[in-house]
C-alpha positions in Angstrom: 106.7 153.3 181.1 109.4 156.0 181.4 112.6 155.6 180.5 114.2 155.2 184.1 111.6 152.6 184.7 112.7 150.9 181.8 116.2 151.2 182.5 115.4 149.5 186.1 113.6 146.8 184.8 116.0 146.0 182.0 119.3 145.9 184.6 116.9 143.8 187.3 116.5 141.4 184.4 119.7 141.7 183.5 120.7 140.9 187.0 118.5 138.5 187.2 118.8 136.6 184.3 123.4 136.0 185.7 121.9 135.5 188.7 120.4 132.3 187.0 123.7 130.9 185.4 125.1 131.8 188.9 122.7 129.8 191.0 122.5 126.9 188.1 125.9 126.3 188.1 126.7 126.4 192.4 123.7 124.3 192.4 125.4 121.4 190.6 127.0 120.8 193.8 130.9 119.7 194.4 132.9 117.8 191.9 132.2 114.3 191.6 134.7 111.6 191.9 134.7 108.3 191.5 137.3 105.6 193.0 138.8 101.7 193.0 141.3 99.3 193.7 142.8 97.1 190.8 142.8 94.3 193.2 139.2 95.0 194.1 136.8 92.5 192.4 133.6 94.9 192.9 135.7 97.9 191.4 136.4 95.4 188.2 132.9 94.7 187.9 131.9 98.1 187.9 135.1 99.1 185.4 133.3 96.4 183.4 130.2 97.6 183.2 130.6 100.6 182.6 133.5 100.5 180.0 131.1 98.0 177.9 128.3 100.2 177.9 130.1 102.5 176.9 131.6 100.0 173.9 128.6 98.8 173.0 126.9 102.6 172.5 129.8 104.2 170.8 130.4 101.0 168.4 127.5 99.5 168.1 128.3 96.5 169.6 131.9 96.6 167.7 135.1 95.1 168.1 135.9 96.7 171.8 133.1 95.2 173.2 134.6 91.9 171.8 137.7 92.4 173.5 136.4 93.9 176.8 134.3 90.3 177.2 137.7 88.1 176.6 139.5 90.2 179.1 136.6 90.5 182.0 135.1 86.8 181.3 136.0 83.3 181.6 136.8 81.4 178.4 134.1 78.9 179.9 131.5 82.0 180.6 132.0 83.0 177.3 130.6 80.2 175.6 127.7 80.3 178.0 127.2 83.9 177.3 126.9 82.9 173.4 124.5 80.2 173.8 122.3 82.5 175.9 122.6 85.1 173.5 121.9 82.8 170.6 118.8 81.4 172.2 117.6 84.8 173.6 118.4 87.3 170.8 119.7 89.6 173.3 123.3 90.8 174.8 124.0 88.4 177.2 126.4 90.8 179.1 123.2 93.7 179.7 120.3 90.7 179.0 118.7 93.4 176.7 118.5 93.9 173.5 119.4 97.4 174.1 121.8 99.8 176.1 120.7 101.1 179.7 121.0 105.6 180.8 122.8 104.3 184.0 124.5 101.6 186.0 125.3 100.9 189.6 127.2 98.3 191.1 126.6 97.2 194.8 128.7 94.3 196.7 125.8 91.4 197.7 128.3 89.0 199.2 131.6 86.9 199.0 132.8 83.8 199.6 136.3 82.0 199.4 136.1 81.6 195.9 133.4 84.6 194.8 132.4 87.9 194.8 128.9 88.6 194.1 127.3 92.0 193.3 124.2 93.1 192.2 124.3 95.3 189.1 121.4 97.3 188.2 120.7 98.9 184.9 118.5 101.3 184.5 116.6 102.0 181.6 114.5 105.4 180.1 111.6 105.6 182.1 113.1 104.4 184.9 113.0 101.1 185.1 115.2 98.8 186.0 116.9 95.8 185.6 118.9 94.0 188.5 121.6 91.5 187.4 123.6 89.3 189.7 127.5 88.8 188.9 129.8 86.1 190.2 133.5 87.0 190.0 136.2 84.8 190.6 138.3 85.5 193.3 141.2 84.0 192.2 141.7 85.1 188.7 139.7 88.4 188.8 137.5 87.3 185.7 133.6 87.2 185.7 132.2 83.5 185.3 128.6 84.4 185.7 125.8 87.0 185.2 122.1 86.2 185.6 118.8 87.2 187.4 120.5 85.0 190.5 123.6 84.2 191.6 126.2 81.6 190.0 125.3 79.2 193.7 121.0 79.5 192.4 122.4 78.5 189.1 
């Protein structure tokens, strides 16, 4: 291979190789953004979610995680929450004993009193886990979170 050749070769790789970064980057697509309403009892259950799975992976299950369940939950739920958690050996809030890669949050229904979504959790491998959470209309706190809803109880 002669020196021009290699010259050639070495710039088309070159060229090639910011190409790459070029395409990898535009390829991300546009920003992301993500949006809610503080009155909105779906946007709360989605701040929940994912600001205690974010708790629970950076502590450890620590004291924030604590906190964020006496601010999102019923007093009543809370003690609920405990005996399931006693009896199953699990976090009652993700019913694993683990932390899922992703959430999502998706409105199933309302009625006066409740909100209801369907939050699903999804795990490495993808699977998944859906949960259904009853919020409280009134005072904006969660007051149940099972396989069914708080009315299937």
């Amino acid at each position: 291979m002669n020196s021009k050749t290699r010259t050639v070769l070495t710039a088309g790789v070159l060229a090639a190789a910011l190409g790459l970064g070029a395409t990898a980057q535009a390829s991300a697509g546009a920003p992301r953004s993500v949006s809610g309403k503080t009155s909105d009892n779906i946007t709360r259950i989605a701040n929940f979610y994912g600001t205690y799975i974010d708790a629970v992976l950076d502590e450890d299950s620590g004291k924030l995680g604590k906190d964020l369940r006496s601010h999102y939950l019923t007093p009543a739920f809370q003690k609920e929450l405990a005996a399931w958690e006693n009896r199953e050996h699990a976090d009652g809030v993700l019913r694993a004993q683990n932390v899922p890669l992703a959430w999502k949050v998706t409105e199933s229904g309302s009625t006066r009193t409740k909100t209801e979504a369907v939050v699903t959790l999804t795990w490495s491998r993808g699977s998944t886990t859906k949960l259904v959470v009853d919020m409280s209309r009134s005072s904006h706190k969660i007051v149940h979170i099972g396989e069914k809803g708080a009315a299937h109880k």
